[in-house]
N, C-alpha and C positions, 0 to 999 in steps of 0.2 A: 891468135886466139890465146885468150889467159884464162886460170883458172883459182878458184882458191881454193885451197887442200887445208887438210891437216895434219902431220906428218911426223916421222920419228926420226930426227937427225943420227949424224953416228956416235954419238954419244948416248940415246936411247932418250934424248930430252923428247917431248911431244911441244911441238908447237902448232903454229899455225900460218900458211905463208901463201904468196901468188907464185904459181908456175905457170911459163912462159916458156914454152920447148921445153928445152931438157933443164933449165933452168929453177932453182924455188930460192924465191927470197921473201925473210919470215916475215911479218907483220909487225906491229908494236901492239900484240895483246896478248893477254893469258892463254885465251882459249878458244873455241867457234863460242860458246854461248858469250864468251865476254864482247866478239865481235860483233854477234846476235844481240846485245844488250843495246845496241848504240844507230841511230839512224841510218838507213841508206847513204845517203849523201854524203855521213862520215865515214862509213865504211870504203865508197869509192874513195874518198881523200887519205885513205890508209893505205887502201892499193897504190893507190897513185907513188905514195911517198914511201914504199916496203925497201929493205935493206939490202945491202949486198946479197950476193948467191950464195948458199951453203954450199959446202963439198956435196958432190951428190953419193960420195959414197957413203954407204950405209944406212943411206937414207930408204924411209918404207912409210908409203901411204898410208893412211889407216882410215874410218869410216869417217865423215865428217860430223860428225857427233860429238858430243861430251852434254857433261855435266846433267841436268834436269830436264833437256831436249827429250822429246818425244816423238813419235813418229804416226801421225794420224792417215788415213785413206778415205776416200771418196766412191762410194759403186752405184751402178748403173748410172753412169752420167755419158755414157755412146750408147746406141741402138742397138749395135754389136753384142756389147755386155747385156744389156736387158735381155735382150733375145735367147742367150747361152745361158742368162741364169736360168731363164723361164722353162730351158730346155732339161736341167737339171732337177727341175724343184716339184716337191711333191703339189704345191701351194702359187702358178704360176704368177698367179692374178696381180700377190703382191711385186713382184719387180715393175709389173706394166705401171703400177698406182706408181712409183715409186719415181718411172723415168718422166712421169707426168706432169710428178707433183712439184709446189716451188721450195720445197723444203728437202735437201738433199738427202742422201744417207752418209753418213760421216762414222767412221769407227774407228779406236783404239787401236793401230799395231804395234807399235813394240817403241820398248825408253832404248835411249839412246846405248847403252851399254851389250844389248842382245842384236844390234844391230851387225851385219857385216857386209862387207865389200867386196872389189876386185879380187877374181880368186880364190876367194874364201867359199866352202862349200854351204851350197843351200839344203836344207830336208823336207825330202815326203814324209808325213806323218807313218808310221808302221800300221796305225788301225784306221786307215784310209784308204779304199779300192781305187780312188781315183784324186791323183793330184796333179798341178798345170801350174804354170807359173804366169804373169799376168803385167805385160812391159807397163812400165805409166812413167809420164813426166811428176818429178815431185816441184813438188815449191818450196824452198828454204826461207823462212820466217824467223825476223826480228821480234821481238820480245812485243814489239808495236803493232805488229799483225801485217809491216811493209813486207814487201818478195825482193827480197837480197839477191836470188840463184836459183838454178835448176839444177835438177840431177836427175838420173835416171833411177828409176824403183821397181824390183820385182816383187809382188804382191804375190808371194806363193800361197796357194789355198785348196785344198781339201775340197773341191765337187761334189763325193759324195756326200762327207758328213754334212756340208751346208744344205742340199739338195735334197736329203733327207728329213731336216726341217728348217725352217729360215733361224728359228731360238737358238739354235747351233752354231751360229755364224762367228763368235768369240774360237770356240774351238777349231772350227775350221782356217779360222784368219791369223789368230795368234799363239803362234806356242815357236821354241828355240829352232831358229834355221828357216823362219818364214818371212823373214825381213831380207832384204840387200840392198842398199844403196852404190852406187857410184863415192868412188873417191873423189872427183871430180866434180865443182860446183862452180857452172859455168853464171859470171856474175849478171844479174838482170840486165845493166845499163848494155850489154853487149849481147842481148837478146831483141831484138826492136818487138818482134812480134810472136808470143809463146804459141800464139792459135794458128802458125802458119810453120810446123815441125812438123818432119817424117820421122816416125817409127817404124824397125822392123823390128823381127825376132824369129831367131830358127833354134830348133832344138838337137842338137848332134850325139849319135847313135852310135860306138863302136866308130866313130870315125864321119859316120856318113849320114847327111842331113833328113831328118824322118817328118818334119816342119819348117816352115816356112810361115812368115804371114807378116804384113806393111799395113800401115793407118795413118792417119794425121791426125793432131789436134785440133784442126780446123773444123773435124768432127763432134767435137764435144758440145752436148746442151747446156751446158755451164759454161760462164767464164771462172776463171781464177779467183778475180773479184770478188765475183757473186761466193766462192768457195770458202775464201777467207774469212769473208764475213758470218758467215752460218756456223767455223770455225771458232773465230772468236766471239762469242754470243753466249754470256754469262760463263765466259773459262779464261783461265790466264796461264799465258806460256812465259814465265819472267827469263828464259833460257833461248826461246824461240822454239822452233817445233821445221818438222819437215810433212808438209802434206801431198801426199800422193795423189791424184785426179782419176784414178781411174782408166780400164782398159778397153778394147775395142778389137785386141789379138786375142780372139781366143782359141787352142785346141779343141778339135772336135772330142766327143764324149768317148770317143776309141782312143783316143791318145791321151795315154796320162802321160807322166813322168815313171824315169826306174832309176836306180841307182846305176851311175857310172857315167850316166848322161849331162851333158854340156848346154847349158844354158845361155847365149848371145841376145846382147841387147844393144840395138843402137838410136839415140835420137839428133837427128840432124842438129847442128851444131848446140848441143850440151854435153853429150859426150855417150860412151858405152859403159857396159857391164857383162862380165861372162863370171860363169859360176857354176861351177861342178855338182852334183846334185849325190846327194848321199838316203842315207835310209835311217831315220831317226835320228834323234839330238846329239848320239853320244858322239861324232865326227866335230860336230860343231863345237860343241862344250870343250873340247881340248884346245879347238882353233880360240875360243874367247878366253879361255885360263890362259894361253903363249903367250897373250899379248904384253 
């Protein structure tokens, strides 16, 4: 199983490379967007041809992002999620129109820079009674609208402020600490089938599992396809973009998230995510200044 990353050598250079076990050998590009710039087919011929192994000391993941990459989401596209909006929301009616209809819902989560990773702490909003985190398969996109990779994505979101009214859905979905991706972007060509993946997700409490919960993408009313395309429709990613599909784990409305709490994500072969979960932005805002 190989992967492409992005990474900071011991030098502190950032590149960008395939790892293979414990192994990373860099690419011949600038950047993920500049890999993102260029077709599928060249991208696997880059892989194919990546360079010797770096030291791995000193070496450190980092989100697979850069440059003018953006990070977009998809919702109510399982039954699951419709049902759990509907369960939240002053205004049920609309999620049902929503899981119905042929025009997705699609929204803005966060540019590639607010993004963070393995490790790196997620946040509940502080004027949020109730927040959840939200496992989804992402799609990593060429600048062309092709699906390069997967990763895995937590879509942390705010319950009640959305639930209170759907207009609220910006505040609820996007603000510092509501994004995380995987470092890990496991490449298309070595996915045969994205609609035949296991997800779980449990949420750890002082130590001890207070969640549980499995899905598959088999479940989704969408294809990817059909995603991309609604995606790309009168917008241009000249960077490429990471789009998230949407969940189908949801906490029930007694479990939010708190501070201190452990976040696990896995999807059958793309990879995992865990992320420690803090109280406001100001935990994160230092972890995105270190970098």
């Amino acid at each position: 199983m190989s992967h492409l990353v992005r990474f900071a050598d011991g030098t502190g250079e950032v590149r960008v490379g395939l790892l293979t076990g414990e192994q990373v050998r860099p690419l011949a590009v600038a950047s993920m967007s500049d890999l993102l710039s260029r077709p599928v087919a060249e991208i696997r011929e880059l892989a194919s041809a990546a360079d010797e192994p770096v030291p791995t000391a000193g070496t450190r993941l980092l989100p697979p992002l850069d440059g003018r990459m953006e990070v977009w989401a998809a919702g109510v596209t399982y039954l699951r999620s419709e049902e759990a909006r509907r369960e939240e929301s002053a205004d049920e009616d609309v999620y049902a129109r929503v899981y119905r209809a042929q025009r997705p819902e699609l929204f803005f989560k966060s540019p590639a820079w607010r993004v963070v990773t393995d490790g790196e702490p997620i946040a509940i909003r502080a004027d949020s009674a109730n927040n959840v985190p939200e496992p989804e398969l992402g799609l990593v996109l060429t600048s062309a609208g092709e699906i390069a990779g997967y990763v895995v994505v937590d879509d942390v979101s705010s319950r009640s402020i959305e639930g209170e009214n759907p207009l609220y859905l910006p505040q609820a979905k996007i603000y510092t600490g509501s994004c995380a991706v995987s470092a890990l972007v496991r490449p298309a060509w070595e996915v045969p089938d994205p609609l035949s993946l296991d997800l779980r997700m449990r949420i750890l409490r002082d130590g001890l599992e207070v969640f549980a919960g499995d899905a598959g993408t088999k479940q989704l009313n969408r294809t990817p396809a059909e995603l991309v395309e609604y995606l790309w429709r009168e917008n241009d990613f000249p960077d490429g973009a990471v789009l998230s599909t949407g969940t189908s784990i949801v906490p029930g409305l007694d479990l939010g998230l708190r501070p201190g709490d452990v976040v696990e994500i896995e999807i059958g072969d793309v990879g995992s995510l865990r992320s420690p979960v803090v109280l406001g932005a100001d935990e994160v805002r230092r972890v995105l200044a270190s970098r």
